[in-house]
C-alpha positions as CSV (number, residue, x, y, z in Angstrom):
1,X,17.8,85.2,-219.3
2,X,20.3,82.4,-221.0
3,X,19.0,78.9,-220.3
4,X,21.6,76.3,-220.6
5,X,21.4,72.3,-220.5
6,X,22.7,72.7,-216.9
7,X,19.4,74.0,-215.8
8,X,17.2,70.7,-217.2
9,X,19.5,69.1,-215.5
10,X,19.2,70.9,-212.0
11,X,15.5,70.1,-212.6
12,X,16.3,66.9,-210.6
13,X,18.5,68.1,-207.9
14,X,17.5,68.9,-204.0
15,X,16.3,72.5,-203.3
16,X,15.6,75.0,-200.5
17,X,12.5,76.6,-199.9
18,X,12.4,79.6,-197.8
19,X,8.7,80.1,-196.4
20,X,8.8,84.2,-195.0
21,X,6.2,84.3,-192.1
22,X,5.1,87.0,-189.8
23,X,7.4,85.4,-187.1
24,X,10.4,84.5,-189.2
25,X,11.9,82.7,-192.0
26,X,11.5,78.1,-192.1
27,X,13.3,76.3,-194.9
28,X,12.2,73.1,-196.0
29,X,13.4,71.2,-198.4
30,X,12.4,68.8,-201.3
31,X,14.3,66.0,-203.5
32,X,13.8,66.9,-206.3
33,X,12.2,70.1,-208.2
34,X,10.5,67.9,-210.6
35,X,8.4,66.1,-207.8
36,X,7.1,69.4,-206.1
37,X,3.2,70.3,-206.8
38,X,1.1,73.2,-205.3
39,X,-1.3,70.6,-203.3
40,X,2.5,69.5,-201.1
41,X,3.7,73.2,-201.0
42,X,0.9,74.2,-199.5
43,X,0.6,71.6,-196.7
44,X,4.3,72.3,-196.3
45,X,3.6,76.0,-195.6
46,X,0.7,74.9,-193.5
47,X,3.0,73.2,-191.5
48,X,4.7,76.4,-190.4
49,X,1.6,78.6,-189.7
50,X,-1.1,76.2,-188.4
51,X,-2.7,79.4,-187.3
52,X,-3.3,80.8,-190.9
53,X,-5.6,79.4,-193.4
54,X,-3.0,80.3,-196.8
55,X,-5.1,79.3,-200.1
56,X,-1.6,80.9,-202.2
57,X,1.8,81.9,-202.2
58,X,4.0,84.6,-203.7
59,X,7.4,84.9,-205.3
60,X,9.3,87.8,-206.3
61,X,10.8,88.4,-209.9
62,X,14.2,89.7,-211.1
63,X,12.8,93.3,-210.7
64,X,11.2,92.4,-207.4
65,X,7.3,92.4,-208.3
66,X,5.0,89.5,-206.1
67,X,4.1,87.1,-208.7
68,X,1.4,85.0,-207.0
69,X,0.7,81.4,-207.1
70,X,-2.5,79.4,-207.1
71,X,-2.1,76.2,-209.2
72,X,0.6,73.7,-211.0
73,X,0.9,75.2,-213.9
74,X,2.1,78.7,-211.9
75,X,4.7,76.6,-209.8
76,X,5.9,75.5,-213.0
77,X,6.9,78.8,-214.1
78,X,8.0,79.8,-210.7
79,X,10.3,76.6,-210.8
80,X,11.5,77.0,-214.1
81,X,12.2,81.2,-212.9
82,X,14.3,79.8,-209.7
83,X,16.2,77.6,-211.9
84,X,17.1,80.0,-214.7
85,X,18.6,82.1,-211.6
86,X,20.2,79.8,-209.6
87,X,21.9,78.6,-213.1
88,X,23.4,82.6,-213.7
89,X,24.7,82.1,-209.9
90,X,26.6,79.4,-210.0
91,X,27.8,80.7,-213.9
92,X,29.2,83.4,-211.9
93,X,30.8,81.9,-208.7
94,X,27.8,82.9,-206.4
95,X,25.9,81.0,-203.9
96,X,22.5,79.8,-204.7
97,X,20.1,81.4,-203.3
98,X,16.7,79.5,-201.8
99,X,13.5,79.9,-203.3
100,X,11.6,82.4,-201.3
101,X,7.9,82.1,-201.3
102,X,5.4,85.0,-199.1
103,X,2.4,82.7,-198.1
104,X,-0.7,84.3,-198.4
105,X,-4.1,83.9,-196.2
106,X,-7.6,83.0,-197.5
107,X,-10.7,81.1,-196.1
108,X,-10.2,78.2,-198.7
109,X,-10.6,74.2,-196.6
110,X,-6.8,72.4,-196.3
111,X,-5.3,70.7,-198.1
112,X,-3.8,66.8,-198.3
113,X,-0.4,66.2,-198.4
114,X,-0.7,63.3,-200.3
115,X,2.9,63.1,-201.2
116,X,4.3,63.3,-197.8
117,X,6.3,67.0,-198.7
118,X,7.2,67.7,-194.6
119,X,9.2,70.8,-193.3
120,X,12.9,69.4,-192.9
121,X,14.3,71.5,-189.3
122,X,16.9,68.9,-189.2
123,X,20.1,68.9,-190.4
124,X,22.2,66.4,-191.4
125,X,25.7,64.9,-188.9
126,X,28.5,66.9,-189.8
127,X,30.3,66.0,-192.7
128,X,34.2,65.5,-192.9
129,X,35.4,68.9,-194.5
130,X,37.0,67.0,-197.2
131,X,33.9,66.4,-198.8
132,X,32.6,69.0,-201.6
133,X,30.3,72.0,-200.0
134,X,27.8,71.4,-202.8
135,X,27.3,68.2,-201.1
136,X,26.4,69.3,-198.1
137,X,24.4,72.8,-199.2
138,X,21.7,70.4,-201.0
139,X,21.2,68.0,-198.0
140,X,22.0,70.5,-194.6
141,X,19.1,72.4,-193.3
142,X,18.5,74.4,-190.4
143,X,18.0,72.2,-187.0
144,X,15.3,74.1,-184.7
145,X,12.9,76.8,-184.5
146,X,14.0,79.7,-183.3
147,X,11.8,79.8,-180.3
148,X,12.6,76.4,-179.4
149,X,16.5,77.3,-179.5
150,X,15.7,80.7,-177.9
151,X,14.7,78.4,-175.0
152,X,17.8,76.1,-174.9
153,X,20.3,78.4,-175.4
154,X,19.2,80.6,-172.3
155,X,17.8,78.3,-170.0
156,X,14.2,79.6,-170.5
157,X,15.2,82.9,-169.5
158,X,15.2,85.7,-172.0
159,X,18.0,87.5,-171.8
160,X,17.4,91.5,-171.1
161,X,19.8,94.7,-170.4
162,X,18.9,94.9,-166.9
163,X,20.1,91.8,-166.4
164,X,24.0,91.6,-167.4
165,X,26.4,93.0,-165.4
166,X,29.2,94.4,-167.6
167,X,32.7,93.1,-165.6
168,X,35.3,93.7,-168.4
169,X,36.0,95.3,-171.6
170,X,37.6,92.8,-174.1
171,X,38.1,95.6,-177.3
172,X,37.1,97.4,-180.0
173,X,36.4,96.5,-183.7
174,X,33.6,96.8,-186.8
175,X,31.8,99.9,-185.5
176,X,31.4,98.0,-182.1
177,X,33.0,97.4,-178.1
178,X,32.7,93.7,-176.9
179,X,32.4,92.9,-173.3
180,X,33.0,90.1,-171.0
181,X,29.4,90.3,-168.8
182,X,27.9,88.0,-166.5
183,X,23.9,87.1,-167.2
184,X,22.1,87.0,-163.9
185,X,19.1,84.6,-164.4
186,X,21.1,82.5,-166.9
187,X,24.5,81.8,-164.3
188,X,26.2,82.1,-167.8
189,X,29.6,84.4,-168.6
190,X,28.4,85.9,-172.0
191,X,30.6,88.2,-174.6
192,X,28.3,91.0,-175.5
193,X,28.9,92.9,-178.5
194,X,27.6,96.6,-178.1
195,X,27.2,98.7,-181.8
196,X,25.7,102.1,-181.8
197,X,23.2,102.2,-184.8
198,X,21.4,105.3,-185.9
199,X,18.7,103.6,-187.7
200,X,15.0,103.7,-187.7
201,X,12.9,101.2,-185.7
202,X,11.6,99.4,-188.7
203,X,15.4,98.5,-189.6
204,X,15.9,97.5,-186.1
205,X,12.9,95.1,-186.6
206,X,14.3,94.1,-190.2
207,X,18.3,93.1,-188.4
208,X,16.5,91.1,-185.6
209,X,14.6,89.0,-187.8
210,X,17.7,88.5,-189.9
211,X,19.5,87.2,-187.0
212,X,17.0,84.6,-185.8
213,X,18.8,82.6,-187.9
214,X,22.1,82.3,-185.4
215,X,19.9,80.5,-183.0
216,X,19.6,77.8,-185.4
217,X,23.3,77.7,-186.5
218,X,24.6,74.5,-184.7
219,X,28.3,73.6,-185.1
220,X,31.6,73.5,-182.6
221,X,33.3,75.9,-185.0
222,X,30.8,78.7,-185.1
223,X,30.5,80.9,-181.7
224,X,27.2,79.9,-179.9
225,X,24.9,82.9,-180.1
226,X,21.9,83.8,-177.2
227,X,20.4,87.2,-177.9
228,X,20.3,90.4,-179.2
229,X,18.2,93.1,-178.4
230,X,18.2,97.2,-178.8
231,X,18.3,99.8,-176.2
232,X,17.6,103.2,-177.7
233,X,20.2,103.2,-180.9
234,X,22.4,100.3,-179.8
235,X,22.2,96.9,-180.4
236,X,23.9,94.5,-177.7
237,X,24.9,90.5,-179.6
238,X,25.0,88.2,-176.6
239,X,27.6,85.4,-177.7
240,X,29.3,82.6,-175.8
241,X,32.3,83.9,-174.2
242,X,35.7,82.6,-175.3
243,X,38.8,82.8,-172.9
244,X,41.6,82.9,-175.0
245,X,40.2,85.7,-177.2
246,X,41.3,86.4,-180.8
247,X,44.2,84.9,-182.3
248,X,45.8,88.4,-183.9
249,X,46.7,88.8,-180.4
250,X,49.1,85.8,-180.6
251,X,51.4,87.0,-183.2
252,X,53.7,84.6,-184.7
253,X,52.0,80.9,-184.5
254,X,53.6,77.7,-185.3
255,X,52.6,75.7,-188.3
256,X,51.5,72.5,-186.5
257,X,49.2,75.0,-184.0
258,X,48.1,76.3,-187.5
259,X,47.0,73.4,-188.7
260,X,44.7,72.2,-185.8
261,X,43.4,75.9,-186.2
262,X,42.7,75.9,-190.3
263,X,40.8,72.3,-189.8
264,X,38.0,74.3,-187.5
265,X,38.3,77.5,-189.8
266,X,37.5,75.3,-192.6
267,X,35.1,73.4,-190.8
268,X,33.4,76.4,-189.6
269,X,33.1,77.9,-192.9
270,X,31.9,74.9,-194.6
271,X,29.0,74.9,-192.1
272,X,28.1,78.3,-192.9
273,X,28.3,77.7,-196.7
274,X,25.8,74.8,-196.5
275,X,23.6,77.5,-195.0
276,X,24.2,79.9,-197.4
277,X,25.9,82.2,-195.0
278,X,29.0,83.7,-196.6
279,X,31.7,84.9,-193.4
280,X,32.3,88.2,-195.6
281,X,34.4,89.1,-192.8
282,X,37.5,86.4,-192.4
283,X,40.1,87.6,-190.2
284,X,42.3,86.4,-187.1
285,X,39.9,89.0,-184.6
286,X,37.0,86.9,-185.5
287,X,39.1,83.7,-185.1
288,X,38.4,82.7,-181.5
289,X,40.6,80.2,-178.9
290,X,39.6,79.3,-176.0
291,X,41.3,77.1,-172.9
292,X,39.7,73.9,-174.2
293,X,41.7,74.5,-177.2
294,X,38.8,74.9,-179.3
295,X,38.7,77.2,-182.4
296,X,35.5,78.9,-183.5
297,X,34.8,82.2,-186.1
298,X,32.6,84.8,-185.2
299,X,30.9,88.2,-186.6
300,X,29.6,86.4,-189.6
301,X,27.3,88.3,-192.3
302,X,24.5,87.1,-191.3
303,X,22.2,90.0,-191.4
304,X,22.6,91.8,-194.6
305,X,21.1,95.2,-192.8
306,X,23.7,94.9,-190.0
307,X,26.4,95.1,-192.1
308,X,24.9,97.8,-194.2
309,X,24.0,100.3,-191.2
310,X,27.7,99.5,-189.7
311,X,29.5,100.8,-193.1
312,X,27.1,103.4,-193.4
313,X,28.0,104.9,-189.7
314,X,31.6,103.8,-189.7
315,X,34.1,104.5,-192.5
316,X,36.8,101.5,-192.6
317,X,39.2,99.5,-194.7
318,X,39.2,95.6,-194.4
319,X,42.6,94.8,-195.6
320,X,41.8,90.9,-195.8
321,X,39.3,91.8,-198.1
322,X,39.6,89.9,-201.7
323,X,40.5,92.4,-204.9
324,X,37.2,91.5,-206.7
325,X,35.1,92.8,-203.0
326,X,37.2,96.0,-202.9
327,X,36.5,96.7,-207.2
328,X,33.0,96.1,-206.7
329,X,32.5,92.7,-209.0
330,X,30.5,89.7,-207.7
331,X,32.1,87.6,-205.2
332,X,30.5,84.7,-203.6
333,X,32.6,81.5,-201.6
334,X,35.9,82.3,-203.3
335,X,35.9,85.8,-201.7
336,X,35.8,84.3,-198.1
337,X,38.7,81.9,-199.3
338,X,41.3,84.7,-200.3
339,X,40.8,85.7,-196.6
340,X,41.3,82.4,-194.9
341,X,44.7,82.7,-197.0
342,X,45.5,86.3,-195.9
343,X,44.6,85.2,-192.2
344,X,46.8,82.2,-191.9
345,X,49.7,84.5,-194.3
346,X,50.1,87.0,-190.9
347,X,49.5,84.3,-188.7
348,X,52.3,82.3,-189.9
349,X,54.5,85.3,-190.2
350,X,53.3,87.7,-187.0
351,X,52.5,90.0,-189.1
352,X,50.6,91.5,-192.0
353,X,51.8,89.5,-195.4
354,X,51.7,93.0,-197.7
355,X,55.2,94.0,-197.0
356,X,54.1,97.6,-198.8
357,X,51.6,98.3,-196.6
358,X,54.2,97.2,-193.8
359,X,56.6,99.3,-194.7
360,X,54.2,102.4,-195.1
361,X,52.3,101.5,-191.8
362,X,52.1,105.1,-190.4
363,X,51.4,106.9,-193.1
364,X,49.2,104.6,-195.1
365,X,45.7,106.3,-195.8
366,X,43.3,103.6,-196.4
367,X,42.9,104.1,-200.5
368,X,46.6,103.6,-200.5
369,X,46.0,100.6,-199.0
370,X,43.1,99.1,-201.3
371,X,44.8,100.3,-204.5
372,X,48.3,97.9,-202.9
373,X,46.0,94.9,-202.5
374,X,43.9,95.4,-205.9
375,X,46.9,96.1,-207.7
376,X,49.9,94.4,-206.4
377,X,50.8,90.6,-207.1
378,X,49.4,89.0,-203.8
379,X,52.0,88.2,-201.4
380,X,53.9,85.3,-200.8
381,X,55.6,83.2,-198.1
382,X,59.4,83.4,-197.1
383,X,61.3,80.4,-199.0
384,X,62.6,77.6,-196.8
385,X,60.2,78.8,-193.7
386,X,57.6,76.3,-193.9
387,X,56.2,72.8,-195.2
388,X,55.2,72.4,-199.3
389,X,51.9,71.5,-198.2
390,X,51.3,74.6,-195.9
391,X,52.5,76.9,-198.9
392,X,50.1,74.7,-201.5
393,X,47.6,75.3,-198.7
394,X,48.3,79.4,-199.2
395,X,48.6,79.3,-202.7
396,X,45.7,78.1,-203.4
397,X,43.6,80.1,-201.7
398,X,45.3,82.9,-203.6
399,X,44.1,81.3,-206.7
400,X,40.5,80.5,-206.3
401,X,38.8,83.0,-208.6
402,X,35.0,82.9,-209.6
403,X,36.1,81.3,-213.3
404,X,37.3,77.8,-211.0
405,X,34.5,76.1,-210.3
406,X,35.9,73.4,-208.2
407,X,37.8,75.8,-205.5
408,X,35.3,74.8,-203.2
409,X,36.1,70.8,-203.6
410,X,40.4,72.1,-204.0
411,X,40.3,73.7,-200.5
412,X,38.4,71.1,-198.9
413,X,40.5,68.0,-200.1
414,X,44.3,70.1,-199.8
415,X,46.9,67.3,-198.4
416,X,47.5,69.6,-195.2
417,X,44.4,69.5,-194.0
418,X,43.6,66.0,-194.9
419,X,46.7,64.9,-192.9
420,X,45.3,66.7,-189.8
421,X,42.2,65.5,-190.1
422,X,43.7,61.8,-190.6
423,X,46.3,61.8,-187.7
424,X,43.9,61.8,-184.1
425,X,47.0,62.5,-182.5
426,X,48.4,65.7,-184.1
427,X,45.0,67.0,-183.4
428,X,45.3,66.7,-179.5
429,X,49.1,68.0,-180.0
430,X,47.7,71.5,-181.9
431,X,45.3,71.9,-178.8
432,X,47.8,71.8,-176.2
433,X,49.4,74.1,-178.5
434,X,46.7,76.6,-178.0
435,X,46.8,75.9,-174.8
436,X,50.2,76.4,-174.0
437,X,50.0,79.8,-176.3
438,X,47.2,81.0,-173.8
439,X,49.3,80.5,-170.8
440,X,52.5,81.8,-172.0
441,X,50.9,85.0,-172.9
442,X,48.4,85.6,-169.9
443,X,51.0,84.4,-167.4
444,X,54.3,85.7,-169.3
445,X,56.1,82.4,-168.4
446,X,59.4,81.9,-169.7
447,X,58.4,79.5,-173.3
448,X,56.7,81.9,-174.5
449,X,59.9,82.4,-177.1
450,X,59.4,79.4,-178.2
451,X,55.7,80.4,-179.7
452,X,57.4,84.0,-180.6
């Protein structure tokens, strides 16, 4: 591996570590690399399985073999390993990954924590989405255990198939059907996802433990999650229901209602950054509305094995993927970008921005389709139509690419959304927006023309 100044100098920044237990993943977190000994580590790990007596600790390698630890001098090299990688991933637009670490048992006494090293469960208050998401990925971590959230979120009640009643379906999309459903013992109107999986029950095992971490995701822009759980080869996601639904059922939205709805999309996305979640899936279907005028995404990445079974068992296009996604080549935040701009392209316009795939709409086979958006300049707004800033806003998240390494901090600190965010009032103005949308479309009143 190439080891550049940059990395001596991450030697003194924050980091995650991600502790793998029996029952699920725990980050905790540390200052500064430099500061961290085995004797802390340990306590830290400790911490999170009271139950075990764990004398070492394991890490994996580039090729994936355990490399086990037992000393300082071994955390060294597993510290100066992490670093070297992290280093490649930000080189290459990527998200840094945590340092994973496999805790192993023994019969060996505890140890002192001497230096106070503590497993951090809290995260930070939300930070204004102008500020840089570097910021906030070395100081946010998560905010509960999952089986203390697994409590709040459903009352004490675990939520089961028996008991939700099914009352409406809502649609299709990504190899699943949602639902509106009703949750008996919880008194709680849920959205449940339903996606038929044929997958063994080890994978099954592998996706729920990758989801355990939306109990811990904690922000107004990100859909509240309650449960999953399998019956036979389908998996049911239990979400907070949303009554306004998705916003590509809305067609043509005005820019002011667009701009109360890209400060929660950015918002949202930030929040998921400083987790390390990348969307992977930005679109207006998992843009949600809801009466209160709120705004939150959904069907996130999350579980790396979800996604994989779903494009195993169903063959798709996403047309708001970026070019580099559909050739194959890295992609990290940038990726998710392109498709916020895409996304707000068709909902400024009512329709999809690629005017050759418009054109070709019933005949387009879905190669045809990937080769336009790989291929083709990327589209553009209509001159005259709308505000410089709204435009810049588009443009630029057209432009971020892996090779600019501030697109992160340039999407953030736009003028656009910093005047939203600014003005109080334009805020409450967008949410009656939404609002008024909602009504106009459920009820068919007579403004409605004015929104399309």
């Amino acid at each position: 591996m190439l080891i550049s100044n940059s990395m001596f100098e991450m030697d003194n920044e924050a980091i995650v570590i991600r502790i793998k237990t029996p029952l699920g993943d725990m980050d905790s977190s540390v200052d500064s690399a430099s500061l961290l000994n085995f004797n802390d580590l340990m306590v830290a790990i400790r911490d999170v399985m009271p139950e075990a007596t764990v004398t070492a600790f394991e890490y994996e390698d580039e090729v994936g073999d355990r490399i086990t630890v037992r000393s300082d001098e071994e955390l060294k090299a597993m510290l100066s390993y992490y670093l070297n990688t992290v280093n490649e991933q930000r080189m290459n637009g990527l998200l840094p990954d945590p340092l994973q670490i496999f805790p192993r048992a023994g019969k060996t006494p505890g140890i002192r924590n001497i230096h106070g090293l503590k497993v951090n469960t809290r995260p930070n208050p939300e930070s204004d989405c102008t500020h840089a998401v570097s910021d906030s990925i070395a100081n946010n971590s998560l905010k509960k255990s999952s089986a203390e959230l697994k409590k709040i979120l459903t009352n004490g009640q675990q939520i089961n198939a028996q008991d939700i009643h099914y009352q409406e379906l809502l649609g299709h999309g990504n190899g699943g059907t949602v639902y509106k459903a009703y949750h008996v013992l919880g008194n709680r109107v849920l959205a449940v996802k339903v996606i038929p999986l044929d997958i063994t029950v080890e994978l099954q095992k592998q996706i729920m433990s990758e989801l355990e971490i939306l109990y811990k995701c904690d922000s107004p822009y990100i859909i509240t999650f309650f449960s999953a759980f399998f019956v036979e080869n389908r998996i049911s996601i239990c979400t907070e229901f949303m009554d306004g639904g998705s916003l590509d059922v809305y067609k043509t939205i005005p820019e002011l209602v667009l701009g109360r709805i890209a400060v929660a999309v950015v918002k949202g996305l930030t929040y998921l950054w400083s987790l390390k979640i990348l969307h992977r899936d930005v679109k207006p279907s998992n843009m949600l509305v809801n009466t209160r005028g709120q705004v939150k995404l959904c069907d996130f990445g999350v579980s790396t094995q979800l996604v994989n079974s779903i494009a195993k068992t169903y063959v798709g296009t996403n047309a708001y993927m970026a070019p580099e996604r559909i050739s194959g080549e890295q992609y990290g935040i940038h990726a998710d970008v392109w498709s916020v701009g895409i996304s707000f392209m068709e909902l400024a316009l009512g329709m999809f921005p690629y005017p050759q795939i418009q054109k070709n709409q019933g005949s387009l086979i879905p190669l045809q389709l990937l080769q336009c958006i790989v291929d083709e300049d990327p589209p553009v707004l209509p001159v005259g139509e709308f505000s410089e800033m709204f435009v810049h806003f588009i443009t630029l998240c057209k432009l971020v690419s892996a090779r600019l390494s501030t697109y992160r901090d340039h999407m953030l600190q736009l003028i656009w959304i910093n005047q939203i965010i600014v003005k109080e009032s334009k805020v409450s103005v967008y949410i009656m927006g939404l609002k008024c949308i909602y009504s106009c479309v459920r009820m068919h009143c007579s403004c409605s023309s004015y929104w399309f």
